[in-house]
N, C-alpha and C positions, 0 to 999 in steps of 0.2 A: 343639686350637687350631691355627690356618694362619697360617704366615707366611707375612709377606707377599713378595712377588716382587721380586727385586733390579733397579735397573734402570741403568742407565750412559749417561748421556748423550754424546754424540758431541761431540769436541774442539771442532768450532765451537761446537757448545751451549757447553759448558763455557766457551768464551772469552767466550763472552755471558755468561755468569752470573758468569764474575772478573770484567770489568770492572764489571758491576755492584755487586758483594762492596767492590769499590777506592772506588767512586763515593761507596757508604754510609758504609763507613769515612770518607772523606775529610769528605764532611758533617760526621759526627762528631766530627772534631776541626774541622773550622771553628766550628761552634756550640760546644765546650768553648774554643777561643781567642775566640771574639766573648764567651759569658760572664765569661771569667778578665778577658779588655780590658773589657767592662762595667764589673765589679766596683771594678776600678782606678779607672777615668775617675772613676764614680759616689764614690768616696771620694774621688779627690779634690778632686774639683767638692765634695761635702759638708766636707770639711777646710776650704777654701780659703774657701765661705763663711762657717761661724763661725767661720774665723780672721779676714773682716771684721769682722765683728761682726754681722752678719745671723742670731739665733736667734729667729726667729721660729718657733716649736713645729710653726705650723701647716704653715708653708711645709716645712719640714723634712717633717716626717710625712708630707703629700701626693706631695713626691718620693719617698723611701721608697715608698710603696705605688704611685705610677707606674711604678716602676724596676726594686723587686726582684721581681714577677713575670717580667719576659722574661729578668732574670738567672737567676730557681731553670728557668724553662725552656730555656734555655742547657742548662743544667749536667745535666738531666735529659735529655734530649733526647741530649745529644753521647755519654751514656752505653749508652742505648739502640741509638743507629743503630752505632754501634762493636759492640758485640755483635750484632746486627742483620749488620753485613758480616760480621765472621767467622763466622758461623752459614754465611751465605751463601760462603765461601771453602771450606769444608769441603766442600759439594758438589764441588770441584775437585779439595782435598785426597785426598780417600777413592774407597775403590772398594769398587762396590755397597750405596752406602746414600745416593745419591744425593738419592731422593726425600726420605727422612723429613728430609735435613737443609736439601734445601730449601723445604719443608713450615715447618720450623723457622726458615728465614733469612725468607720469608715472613709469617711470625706476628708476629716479632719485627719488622721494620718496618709493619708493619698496627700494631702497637698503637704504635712510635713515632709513627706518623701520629695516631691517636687521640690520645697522650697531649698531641700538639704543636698540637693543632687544640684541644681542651679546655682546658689553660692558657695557650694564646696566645690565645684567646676571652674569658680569664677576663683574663689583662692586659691589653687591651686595652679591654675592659670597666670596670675599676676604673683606669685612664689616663684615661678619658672622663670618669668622675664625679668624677674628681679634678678635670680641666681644668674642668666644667662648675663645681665647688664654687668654685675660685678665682677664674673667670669674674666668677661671682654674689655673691664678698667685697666689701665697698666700704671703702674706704682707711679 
């Protein structure tokens, strides 16, 4: 079996690759406070109107299913690209195993892209058919 060849990138590299490791991370908790701030709002816009007295089932349920998808991708997402950076901070941290961990910081934001492009697809998809269903109610 060959291992594989150690490689060390050079401090400018390396400053390109923190600041990028910084950028993800930070992402990452922007999208984990815009979820946390979602969730709030979204409760208590929902509090506020059945403490009107607006229970309408449907109207309820349609928000709900407008809402809590870009919420669960929030929360999924801010978790990702935060793993995602520090993956990518390791390459700075460490010496001689540059590649494989940026290989790994790499991988690891490729599939938060995926997973943020497939359920914001998907919420954004069931937001339409919701609008479109409400659209099409008549009083």
């Amino acid at each position: 079996m060959q291992s594989s060849p150690s490689y060390e990138f050079s401090p400018q590299e390396e400053q390109k690759i923190a600041r990028l490791a910084w950028r993800v991370r930070v992402w990452g908790f922007v999208a984990l406070g815009l979820g946390i701030f979602g969730m709030a709002a979204f409760g208590l816009v929902w509090w506020f109107t059945v403490g009107q007295g607006v229970t309408d089932s449907g109207f309820l349920l349609s928000s709900f299913v407008a809402v809590a998808p870009v919420l669960i991708v929030n929360a999924l997402i801010a978790v990702l690209y935060i793993g995602a950076g520090k993956a990518l901070r390791r390459v700075v941290d460490t010496r001689r195993e540059d590649v494989p961990h940026l290989l790994d910081g790499l991988a690891r934001v490729s599939g938060a892209f995926r997973i943020e492009t497939i359920l914001g697809s998907i919420g954004v998809a069931a937001g339409a058919v919701t609008l479109w269903s409400m659209l099409g109610r008549t009083p």
